[in-house]
N, C-alpha and C positions, 0 to 999 in steps of 0.2 A: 175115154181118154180125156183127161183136162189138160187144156191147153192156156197159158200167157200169151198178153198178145204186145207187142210195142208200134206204133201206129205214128205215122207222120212224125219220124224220128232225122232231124234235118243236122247236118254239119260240112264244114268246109274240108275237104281234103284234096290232095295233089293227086291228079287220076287222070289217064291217059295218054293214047301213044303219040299225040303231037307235042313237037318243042316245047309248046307255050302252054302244053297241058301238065310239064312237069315243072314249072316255074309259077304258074296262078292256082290257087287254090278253086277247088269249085262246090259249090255246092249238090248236097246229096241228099236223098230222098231215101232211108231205109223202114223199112216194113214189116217187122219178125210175129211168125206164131212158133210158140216153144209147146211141146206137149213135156207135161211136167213126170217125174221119174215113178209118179204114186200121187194118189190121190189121197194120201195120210194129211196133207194140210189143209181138205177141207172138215178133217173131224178133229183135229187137236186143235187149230189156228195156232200152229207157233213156227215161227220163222223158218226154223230148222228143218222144217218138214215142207219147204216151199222152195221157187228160185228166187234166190233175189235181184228184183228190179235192176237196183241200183247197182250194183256189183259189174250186172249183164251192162247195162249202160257204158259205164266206167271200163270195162272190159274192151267193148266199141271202139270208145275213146281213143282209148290208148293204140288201139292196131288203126286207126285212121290216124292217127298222130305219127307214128312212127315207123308206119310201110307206105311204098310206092308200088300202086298195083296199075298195069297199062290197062288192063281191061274191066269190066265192071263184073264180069260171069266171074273172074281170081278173087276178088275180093267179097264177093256173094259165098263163095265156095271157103274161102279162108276162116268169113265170122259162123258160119253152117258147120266146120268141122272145130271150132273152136266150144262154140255152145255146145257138141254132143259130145265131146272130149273132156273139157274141164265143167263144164254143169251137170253132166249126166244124164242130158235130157234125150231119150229114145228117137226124136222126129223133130225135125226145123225145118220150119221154113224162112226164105229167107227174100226178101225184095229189094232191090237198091234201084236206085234210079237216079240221070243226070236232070237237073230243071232248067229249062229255057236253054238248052245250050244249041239248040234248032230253032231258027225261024219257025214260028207257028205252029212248034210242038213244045207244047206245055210241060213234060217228062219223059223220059224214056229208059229203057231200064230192059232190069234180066229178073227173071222168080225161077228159085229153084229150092228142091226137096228133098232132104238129105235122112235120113236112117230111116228106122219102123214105124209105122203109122199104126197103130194098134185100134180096137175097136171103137 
């Protein structure tokens, strides 16, 4: 199985179930491995036969832009069925994490693993 990976993937969004956590934005820590649909783009190299980066990003974006999820596990689970829905992609994982939002814990967060992990 090949897998994509997006790694220390950082943005501001509104998250969480206190007053002040749907009025300040906060920063977020996500962490994706995509297994890709075939391994046909590592014998053609051409786009169409790969996911693209940019698209997945841009995709992100947009659902942190424009949902309010109170919990971190909703919004794990939202971009998880989002990539195996509109990408195609058999197996996601998927990590989000809050940063510094604890005294003397650096991030925190939920990982989770959504469709077939093939061999």
């Amino acid at each position: 199985m090949d897998i994509i990976f997006l790694h220390d993937f950082k943005a501001k969004t509104l998250i969480g179930v206190y007053p002040w956590e749907r009025i300040v934005p906060q920063t977020i820590q996500l962490d994706l491995e995509i297994a890709l649909p075939s391994s046909r783009a590592c014998q053609t190299d051409d786009i169409h036969d790969a996911l693209d980066y940019a698209l997945i990003v841009d995709r992100i974006n947009n659902i942190l832009t424009n949902k309010h999820f109170s919990l971190l596990e909703a919004l794990a689970e939202h971009i998880a069925q989002t990539i195996l829905s509109e990408f195609h992609a058999p197996w996601v994982k998927v990590s989000v994490a809050k940063l510094g939002i604890i005294r003397g814990v650096k991030k925190l967060g939920v990982r989770i693993e959504r469709g077939q992990r093939r061999g």
